[in-house]
N, C-alpha and C positions, 0 to 999 in steps of 0.2 A: 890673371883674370879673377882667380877664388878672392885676392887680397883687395884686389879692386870694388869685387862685391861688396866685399864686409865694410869697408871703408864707408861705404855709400851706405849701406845699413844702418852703420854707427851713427853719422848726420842723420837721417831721417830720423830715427829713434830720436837725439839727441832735439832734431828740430820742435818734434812733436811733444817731447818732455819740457820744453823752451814754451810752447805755446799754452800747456795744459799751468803750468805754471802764472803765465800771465796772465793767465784768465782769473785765476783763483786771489793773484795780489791784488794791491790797490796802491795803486798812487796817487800823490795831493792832486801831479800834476796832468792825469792823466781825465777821460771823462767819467762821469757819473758811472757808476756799476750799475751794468743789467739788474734788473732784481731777481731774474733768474740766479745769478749767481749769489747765494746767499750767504757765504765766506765773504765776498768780496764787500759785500755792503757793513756786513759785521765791522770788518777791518775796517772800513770809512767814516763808520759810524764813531769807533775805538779815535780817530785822528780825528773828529770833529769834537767829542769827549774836549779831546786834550788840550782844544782853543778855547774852551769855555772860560771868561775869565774869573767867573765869580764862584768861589767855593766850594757852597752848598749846590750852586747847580751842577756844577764838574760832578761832585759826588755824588750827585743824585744821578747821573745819565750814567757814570760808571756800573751805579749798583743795577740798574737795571739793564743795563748793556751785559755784565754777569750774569743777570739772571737767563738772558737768553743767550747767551752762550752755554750754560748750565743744561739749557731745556734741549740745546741741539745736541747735546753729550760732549760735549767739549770742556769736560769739570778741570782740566790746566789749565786753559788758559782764561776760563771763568777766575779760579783761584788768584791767577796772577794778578787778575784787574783787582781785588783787594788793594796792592798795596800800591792801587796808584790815589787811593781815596786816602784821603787828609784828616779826616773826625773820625775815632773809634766808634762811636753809636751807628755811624751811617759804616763799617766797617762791620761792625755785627748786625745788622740789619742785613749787610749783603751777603753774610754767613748764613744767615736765616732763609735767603731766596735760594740761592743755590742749593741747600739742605731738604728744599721742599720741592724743587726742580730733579734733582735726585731720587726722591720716592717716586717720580711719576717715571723715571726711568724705569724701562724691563729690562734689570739689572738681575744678576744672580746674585744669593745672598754673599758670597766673597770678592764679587766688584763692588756688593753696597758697601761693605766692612774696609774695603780698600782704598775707597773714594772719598768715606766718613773719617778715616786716620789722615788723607790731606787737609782735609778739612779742620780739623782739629790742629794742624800743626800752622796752619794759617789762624786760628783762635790764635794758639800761646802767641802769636807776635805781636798781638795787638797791647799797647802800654797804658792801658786804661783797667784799673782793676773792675769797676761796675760793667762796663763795655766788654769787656773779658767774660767776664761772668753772665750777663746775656747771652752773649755768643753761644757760650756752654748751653745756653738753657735750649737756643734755637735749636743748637746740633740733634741733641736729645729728642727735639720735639720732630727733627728732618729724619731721624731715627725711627723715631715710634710711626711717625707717616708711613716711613718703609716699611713696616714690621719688622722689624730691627728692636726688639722689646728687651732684651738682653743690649745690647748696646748703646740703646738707650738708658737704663737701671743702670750701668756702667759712670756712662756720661755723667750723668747727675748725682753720681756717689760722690764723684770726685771731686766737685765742687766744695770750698772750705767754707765758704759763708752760710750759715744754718739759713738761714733766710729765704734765699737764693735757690740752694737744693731742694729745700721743702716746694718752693715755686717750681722747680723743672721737673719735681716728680708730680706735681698739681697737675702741671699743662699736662705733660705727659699720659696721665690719668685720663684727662677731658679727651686725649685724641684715641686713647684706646677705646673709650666709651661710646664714642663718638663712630666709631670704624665696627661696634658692637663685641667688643672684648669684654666683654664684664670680668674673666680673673684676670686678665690682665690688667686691668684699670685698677683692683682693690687690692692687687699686688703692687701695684705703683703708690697710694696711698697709706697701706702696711708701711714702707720707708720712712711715710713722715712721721716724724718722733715731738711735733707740736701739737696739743690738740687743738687749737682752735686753727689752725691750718689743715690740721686734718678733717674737722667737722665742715669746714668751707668745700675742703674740695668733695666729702662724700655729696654734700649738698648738691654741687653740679653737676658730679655725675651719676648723681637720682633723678638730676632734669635732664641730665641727654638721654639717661637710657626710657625713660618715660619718653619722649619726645619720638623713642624709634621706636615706642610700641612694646618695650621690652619692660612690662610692669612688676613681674616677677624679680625682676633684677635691679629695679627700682628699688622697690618696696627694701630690699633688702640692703640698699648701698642706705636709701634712710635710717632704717631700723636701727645702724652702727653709728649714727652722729649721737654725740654725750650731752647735746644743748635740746632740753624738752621742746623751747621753742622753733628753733631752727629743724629738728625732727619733723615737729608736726606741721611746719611749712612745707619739708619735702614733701611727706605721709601727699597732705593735699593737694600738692602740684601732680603726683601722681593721679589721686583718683580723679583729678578732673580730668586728665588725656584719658584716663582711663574710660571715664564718661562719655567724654565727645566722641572716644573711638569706637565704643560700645551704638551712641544716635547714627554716628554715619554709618554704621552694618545693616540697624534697623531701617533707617532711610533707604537703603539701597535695595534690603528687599520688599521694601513696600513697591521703590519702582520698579522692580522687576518681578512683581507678582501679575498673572493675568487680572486684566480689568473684567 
């Protein structure tokens, strides 16, 4: 009787893990997926990819088919769709959305580190050295999005093309300034060893941190550009936020003064 039970146990389980299963696949031959089920449309999605016959569009539906896979946390089988895409550019491109789907993850910082070292080992296979070296540059900037600022500084060291690195610690720079990191940002810019790349990038990030009101911090990322002109471009994009933010205070309490 007891062996009987279990028998019948085993099937049911077995039935139920049969069902919970077909729900989640997708077949060509079967109907449209619930959109409830949002694995199953994924996969549908992934088999209609793979009919596309022309190129660039295959590639394009890939990279953005990664990226939402990326976004639901599924960063394997996001990574995997890489290497069904054909061009390296649209292959660092899709390095780049996954790396920014990533930071929006609430990840701990050694699932971000763990998920960023896939990611990277999906860069080295790409056989395009500019294409490559993008990639690097995304990673870095899917990094510093995360606050991942150390792995980011990482990223971009390693990079061999002087050019290139200088650009990934640029971006780099713009996202920490951007997120309100001022040492962070002038420690990403400290890296570049060009000055007229390093005067570009102080530049821009004296107009984002002016931009968030952060003029102190402005003033200061100008004051380090070597080009008198381009200084005193920043100097003045400053005091004008500085100015408008200054009218809109006044404005505000004029209307909210009694009449």
């Amino acid at each position: 009787m007891k062996q009987s039970l279990l028998v019948i146990c085993t099937l049911a389980v077995a039935l139920v893990s049969a069902a919970v299963n077909a729900q989640d696949e997708y077949n060509p031959d079967d109907a449209i997926c619930g959109i409830d089920n949002r694995g199953c449309v994924l996969r549908m999605l992934r088999g209609y990819a793979e009919k596309i016959e022309r190129d660039s569009w295959r590639d394009q539906t890939f990279r953005e088919l990664a990226k939402s896979y990326a976004a639901d946390g599924h960063i394997d089988v996001a990574i995997s769709i890489i290497e069904d895409i054909g061009t390296s550019d649209t292959q660092a491109m899709t390095i780049r959305g996954i790396g920014m789907e990533l930071a929006n993850l609430d990840y701990t910082p050694e699932q971000l580190d763990a998920e960023f070292v896939k990611l990277r080992a999906a860069a080295e296979k790409i056989d395009h050295p500019p294409s490559y070296a993008i990639a690097l540059t995304y990673i870095a900037m899917g990094q510093a999005f995360a606050g991942d600022n150390d792995g980011a500084w990482e990223t971009a060291a390693s990079m061999e093309n002087d050019a290139l690195r200088y650009k990934a610690y640029a971006e780099t720079a713009e996202i920490q300034a951007e997120a309100g990191d001022f040492d962070a940002a002038m420690k990403s810019i400290g890296y570049i060893d060009d000055e007229a790349f390093r005067n570009k990038a102080y530049n821009i990030v004296s107009k984002l941190l002016a931009e968030r009101s952060m003029f102190e911090q402005s003033y200061k990322a100008a004051l380090e550009i070597t080009n008198d002109y381009k200084k005193a471009q920043s100097i003045q994009f400053m005091l004008d936020r500085q100015k408008a933010d200054m009218d809109a205070e006044d404005a505000a309490k004029t209307k909210a003064a009694p009449q």
